[in-house]
N, C-alpha and C positions, 0 to 999 in steps of 0.2 A: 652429678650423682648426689640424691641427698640420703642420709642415711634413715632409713625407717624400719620401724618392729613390725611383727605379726599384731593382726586386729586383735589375737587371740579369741577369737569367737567362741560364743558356749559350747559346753563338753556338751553330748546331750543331743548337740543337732543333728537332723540325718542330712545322708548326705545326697546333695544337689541332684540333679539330672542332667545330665549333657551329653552331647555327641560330636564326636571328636574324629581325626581321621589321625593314623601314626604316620608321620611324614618319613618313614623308614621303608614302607609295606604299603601307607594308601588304605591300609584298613580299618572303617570302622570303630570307634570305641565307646561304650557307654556302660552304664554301672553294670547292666546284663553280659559285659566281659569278664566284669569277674564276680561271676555271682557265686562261684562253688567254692573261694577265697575268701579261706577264715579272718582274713583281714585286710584290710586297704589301706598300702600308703598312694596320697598323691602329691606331689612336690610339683613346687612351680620353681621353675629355676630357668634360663637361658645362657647364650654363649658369652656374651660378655662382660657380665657381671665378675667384678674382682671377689667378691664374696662366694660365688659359686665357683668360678675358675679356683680360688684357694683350695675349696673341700670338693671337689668334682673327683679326681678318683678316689678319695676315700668312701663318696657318696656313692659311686659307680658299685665298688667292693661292697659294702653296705648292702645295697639295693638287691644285685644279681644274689647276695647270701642269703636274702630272706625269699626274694623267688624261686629258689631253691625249695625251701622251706613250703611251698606253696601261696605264702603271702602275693596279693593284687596289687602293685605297684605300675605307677603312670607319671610320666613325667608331664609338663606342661609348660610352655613358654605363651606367654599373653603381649611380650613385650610390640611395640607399635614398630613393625618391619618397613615400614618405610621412612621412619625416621632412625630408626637403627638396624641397618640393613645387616647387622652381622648376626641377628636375630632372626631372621630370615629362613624361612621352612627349608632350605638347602643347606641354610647354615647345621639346624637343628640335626638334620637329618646327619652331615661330616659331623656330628659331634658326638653324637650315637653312636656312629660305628668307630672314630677312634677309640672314646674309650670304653667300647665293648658293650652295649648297653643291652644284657637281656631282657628288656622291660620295653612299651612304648611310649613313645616320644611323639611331642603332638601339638599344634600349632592353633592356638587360640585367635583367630584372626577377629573376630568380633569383640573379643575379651569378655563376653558375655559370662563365660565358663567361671574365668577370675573372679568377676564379679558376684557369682553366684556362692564359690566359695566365701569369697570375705577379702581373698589371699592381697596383699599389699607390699610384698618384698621379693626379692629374689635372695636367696632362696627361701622358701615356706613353705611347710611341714605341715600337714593332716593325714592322723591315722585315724581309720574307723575298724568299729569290731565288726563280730561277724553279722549282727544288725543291723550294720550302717549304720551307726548314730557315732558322730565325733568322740573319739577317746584322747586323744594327744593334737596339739597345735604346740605350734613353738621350733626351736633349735634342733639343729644336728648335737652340739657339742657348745664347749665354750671357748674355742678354737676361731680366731678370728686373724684378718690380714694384718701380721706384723705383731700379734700377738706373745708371739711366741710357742703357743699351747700345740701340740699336736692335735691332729685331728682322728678323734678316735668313734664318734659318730656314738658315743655313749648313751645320749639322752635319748633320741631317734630309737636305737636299738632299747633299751630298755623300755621305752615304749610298744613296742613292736613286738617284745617278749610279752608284756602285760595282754596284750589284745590276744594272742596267740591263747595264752592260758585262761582267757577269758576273764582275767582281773580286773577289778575295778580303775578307774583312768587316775593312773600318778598324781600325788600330793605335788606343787613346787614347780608346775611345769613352767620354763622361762622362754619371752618370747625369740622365736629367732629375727635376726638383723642383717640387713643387706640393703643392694639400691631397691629405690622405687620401683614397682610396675610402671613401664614407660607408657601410658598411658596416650590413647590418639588425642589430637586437640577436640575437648569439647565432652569427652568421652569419661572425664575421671570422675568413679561414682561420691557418695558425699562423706565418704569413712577414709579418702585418700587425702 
C-alpha cells in the first residue's frame, strides 16, 4: 500500500464522459444519469482499502443524505481485479448492499474512467455544480486510520452544501489520502 493524495486537478474542469454499468442493477451510467442533479459527487473508493473501510459508513450516511437531497452521487472502483480480487465486481456489488448504498456502484474495468477523472487514491472525492465543471477535490474529513479524529465527513459535506447553493468552490480545499489506484501492469497513466 503506498500512501498517495488527490492530483487535486483544477476547479473549473468539466466533467469527463464515461459509461459505466452499476454492478448492483447491470444498469447503465453516464453523465446523462444525472443530468436533472443539481450537483455530482463521484468517489472512487473500493473494498479493501483501510482508508475507505475506516470512513465507509460514515461515507455511506453521507452519500444516501445528500441523495436524498436530490444530489448525483456514483461511486467507482478502478482498482485491477485480478490482482485484487476482493475488488472484484461481486465484491463491489456485497459491499453496496451491506452498507445500504442508495447510490450506484460501478466497476472501472478499463480504468479508463479513473483516468479521465485524474482520480489517484482511494478514496477520492469530485464534486461538480450543476454545470458540470469541478467545484471540490479532495478529503472526506481529517479523520484518518488510527488517527484518532472522528469521521464526520465535514469537508465533503460542506462542499456539497456550497454546490447545492450554487457558491463559489471553497477557499483551502485539502487533498484526500488513501492507497494507490491498483493500477494493471503497464496501465499506470503519467500523474501516478
Amino acid at each position: 500500500m503506498a500512501l498517495t493524495p488527490s492530483t487535486m486537478l483544477a476547479l473549473g474542469t468539466p466533467l469527463p464522459d464515461f459509461t459505466l454499468a452499476d454492478v448492483t442493477t447491470g444498469r447503465p451510467l453516464s453523465p446523462a444519469t444525472f443530468a436533472d442533479c443539481p450537483a455530482l459527487l463521484v468517489m472512487f473508493i473500493c473494498c479493501h482499502c483501510p482508508y475507505v473501510k475506516h470512513l465507509q459508513r460514515g461515507l455511506t450516511a453521507l452519500a444516501n443524505e445528500y441523495v436524498a437531497k436530490g444530489v448525483g452521487v456514483l461511486a467507482v472502483s478502478s482498482n485491477d481485479a485480478a490482482a485484487y480480487p476482493e475488488d472484484a465486481p461481486e465484491s463491489l456489488k456485497a459491499m453496496a448492499q451491506e452498507l445500504g448504498f442508495q447510490f450506484p456502484y460501478a466497476y472501472d474495468e478499463t480504468q479508463e474512467v479513473a483516468k479521465a477523472f485524474q482520480a489517484a487514491c482511494t478514496p477520492d472525492f469530485f464534486v461538480y455544480d450543476r454545470a458540470r465543471t469541478l467545484v471540490y477535490r479532495g478529503q472526506m474529513d481529517d479523520s484518518r486510520p488510527g488517527n484518532g479524529l472522528p469521521v464526520t465527513g465535514q469537508d465533503l459535506r460542506r462542499a456539497l452544501d456550497a454546490a447545492l447553493a450554487g457558491e463559489p468552490p471553497l477557499d483551502g480545499q485539502k487533498p484526500s489520502v488513501g492507497c494507490n489506484i491498483k493500477w494493471r501492469p503497464g496501465n499506470a497513466p503519467s500523474y501516478a
